[in-house]
C-alpha positions, 0 to 999 in steps of 0.5 A: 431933078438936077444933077448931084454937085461934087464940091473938091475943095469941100470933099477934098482929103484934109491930109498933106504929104509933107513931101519937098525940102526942109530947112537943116542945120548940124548942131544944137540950140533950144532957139531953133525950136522958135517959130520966129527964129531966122532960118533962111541961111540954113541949107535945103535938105528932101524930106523923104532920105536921110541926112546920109545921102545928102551931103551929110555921110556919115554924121551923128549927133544932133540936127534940126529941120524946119518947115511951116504948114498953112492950115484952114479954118473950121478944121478939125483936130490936126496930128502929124504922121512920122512914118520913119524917123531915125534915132530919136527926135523931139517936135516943136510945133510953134515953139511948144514940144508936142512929141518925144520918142527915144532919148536925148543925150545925155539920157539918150535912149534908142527905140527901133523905128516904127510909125507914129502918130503925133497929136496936134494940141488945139491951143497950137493949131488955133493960134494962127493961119501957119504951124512952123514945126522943128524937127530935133533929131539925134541920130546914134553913131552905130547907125551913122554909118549906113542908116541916114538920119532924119526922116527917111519917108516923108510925114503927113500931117492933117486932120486926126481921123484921115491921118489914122487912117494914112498909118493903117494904110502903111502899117497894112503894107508892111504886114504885107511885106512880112507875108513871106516871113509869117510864111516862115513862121508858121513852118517854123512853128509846126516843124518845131511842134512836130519834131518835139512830138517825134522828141517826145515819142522816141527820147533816144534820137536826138536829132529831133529835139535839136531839130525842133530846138532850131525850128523854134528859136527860129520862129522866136526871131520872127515873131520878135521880128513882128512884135517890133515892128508894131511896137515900142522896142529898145534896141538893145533889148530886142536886138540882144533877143535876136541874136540869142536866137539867131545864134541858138538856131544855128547852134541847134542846126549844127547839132541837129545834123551831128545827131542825124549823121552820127558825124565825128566830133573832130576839130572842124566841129569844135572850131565851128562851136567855138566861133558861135560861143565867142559871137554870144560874147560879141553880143554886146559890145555889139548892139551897144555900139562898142564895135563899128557897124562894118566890124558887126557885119565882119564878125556876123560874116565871120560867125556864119562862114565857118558854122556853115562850112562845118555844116556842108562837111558833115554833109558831104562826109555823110553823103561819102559814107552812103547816107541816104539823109545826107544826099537827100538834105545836100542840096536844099542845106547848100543853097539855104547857107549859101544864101545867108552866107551871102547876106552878112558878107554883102553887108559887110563889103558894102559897110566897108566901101569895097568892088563898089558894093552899097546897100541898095546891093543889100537890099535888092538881094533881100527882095528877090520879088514883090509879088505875090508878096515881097520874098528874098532869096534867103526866104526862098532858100530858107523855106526849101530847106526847112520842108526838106529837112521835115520830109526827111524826119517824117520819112526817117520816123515812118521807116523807123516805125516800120521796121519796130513793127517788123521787128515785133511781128518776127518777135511775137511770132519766135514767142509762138514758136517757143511756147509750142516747144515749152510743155505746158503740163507736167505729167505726175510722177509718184512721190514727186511734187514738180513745178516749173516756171519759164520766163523769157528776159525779153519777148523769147528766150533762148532756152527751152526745157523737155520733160521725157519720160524714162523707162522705169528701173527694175529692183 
């Protein structure tokens, strides 16, 4: 029998990362879109960055690219993979819009970037030997400034079913990299859940309602954090969610901490409260590009430092007072706002050029390591002092508990005692009818009654 033949070219993966240099011009002109439109004077730009780290810093607004496929015959149904493309952007495929995400000016729409799937229609790809693609992309001006526009991964383009496949095989890398932040989310939820049932029994502390009240929030921006990572997402929709609940969290820690320490209410706390409603009102202006990005990232800097300051205050002055709590969650609560401190200011220094800082900075504090999945040191942090706090709840609700069993042991065991001193029965007394009745306010009384016999009176 003669061996099996593996044919390359017939078995071969019908799939091309259209990884190489693109054709690019600033601007706008529905001419560009033509497949036999001149562009051999345009500049060459790689197709797997933005426009920003390509002699284009800092430029908004409109831009084109152009690049030609060679395909084969016999193929099957052919789609293009966008894996990243910033902001919004059209595709042209031998002249004829295939594909459209966000919003062209002047009805310009911004979505978050999530990977898609573009289809091919038949009547395109069965027109020739070559599929000249144009590119319109507008990149928003709030991002211009540290998110390139354009592609920021190189596409794929190739027959429909491997091209599906290529998305699945990315989309599973980034469910992987938001292993640590799932991790999270499940602590989250089950701290909140646990502490709301601890709420629930004993509705006099409120240190685990606003416990579980930030646990919560917490968990709400993580799964917001998912769900648009996967889906169609506005911008502003989602990130006004996002810092409702970034700022409820923190609302909620800081009330949470009050309530466990019985701090004071002094000015440190009230200023810190202040600085959290007026961040709520920047929200806006904010997400909707009313405030450059180095201004977001300065007032998010602003917002956290002094939150946290006033936080690692309640603790220390609980810690001075003797607090077993306070010295306890001291050094898990330090490292955790250290960390977050840290990450807007990062951002906020890189944004605005200053000690050489940039956001490969950022980004390399956001991934401490990549294995066994991809963590920051905010995730670590983060997650050492959530298990912290709820050890100290839990701690906190088991003595409690002891010491209300203590109590009504001791409790029921004066009762006894006080039952032993009250008489039961009620001699007879001649031309007497006597009752009594004892009710003690609580468990015991303090008071007791005797019935003595006297000696009888001589007439």
């Amino acid at each position: 029998m003669s061996a099996q033949v593996f044919d390359l070219d017939k078995d071969r993966m019908r799939i091309v990362e259209l990884d190489g240099l693109w054709r690019f011009h600033t601007g706008d002109d529905p001419r560009w879109a033509d497949p036999n439109f001149d562009d051999s004077s345009w500049p060459l730009l790689h197709s797997n960055q933005g426009w920003t780290s390509q002699e284009y810093k800092g430029y908004s607004g409109l831009g084109w690219y152009r690049f030609k496929v060679l395909i084969t015959d016999n193929h099957k149904q052919l789609s293009l993979f966008v894996p990243h493309m910033t902001t919004s952007y059209e595709v042209f495929a031998n002249g004829r819009r295939i594909a459209a995400v966000g919003g062209m000016p002047p009805n310009q729409k911004v979505l978050e970037p999530i990977r898609r799937v573009h289809p091919i229609p038949a009547d395109v790809t069965g027109t020739g030997k070559s599929i000249l693609f144009a590119i319109r992309v507008w990149h928003w001006p709030l991002w211009a400034n540290y998110y390139g526009g354009g592609p920021g991964l190189a596409p794929f383009v190739g027959e429909t079913d491997r091209v599906e496949d290529e998305k699945e095989a990315w989309q599973f890398e980034d469910v992987w990299r938001g292993i640590s932040g799932n991790i999270l989310l499940l602590i989250n939820l089950l701290a909140g859940t646990a502490s709301m049932i601890l709420f629930w029994s004993r509705r006099t502390d409120r240190e685990y309602l606003w416990f579980g009240a930030s646990e919560l929030f917490q968990a709400a921006e993580l799964i917001r954090i998912d769900y648009s990572r996967f889906n169609d997402t506005g911008f502003l929709t989602t990130h006004l969610m996002g810092n409702f609940f970034q700022l409820a969290g923190l609302l909620c820690l800081l009330l949470f901490l009050v309530a466990l320490l019985r701090a004071r209410r002094d000015a440190i706390y009230w200023a810190a409260i202040a600085v959290i409603m007026i961040s709520f009102l920047l929200t806006f202006p904010m997400v909707t590009g009313r405030i450059s990005a180095p201004g977001i990232w300065v007032v998010w800097a602003l917002t956290y430092l002094p939150t946290y300051s006033c936080i690692l205050v309640v603790l220390i002055r609980g810690v001075r007072r003797g607090i077993l709590d306070s010295r306890l969650m001291l050094a898990p609560v330090t490292l955790c706002l250290i960390a977050y401190s840290l990450s807007p200011s990062i951002s906020a220094v890189a944004s605005l050029g200053i000690a050489g800082l940039t956001f490969a900075d950022f980004n390399r504090f956001r991934e401490l390591a990549n294995w066994p999945f991809p963590f920051s040191v905010v995730d670590v942090t983060n997650m050492f002092m959530q298990l912290s706090i709820l050890a100290i709840l839990l701690r906190r609700f088991v003595r409690i508990r002891r010491d209300e069993q203590r109590m009504t042991t001791e409790l029921e065991s004066a009762r006894t005692v006080q039952n032993v001193l009250v008489p039961t029965e009620i001699p007879a007394v001649p031309g007497f009818s006597l009752a009594s009745v004892y009710k003690p306010a609580a468990q015991v009384g303090g008071d007791f009654f005797q019935i003595i016999p006297n000696q009888p009176v001589c007439s």
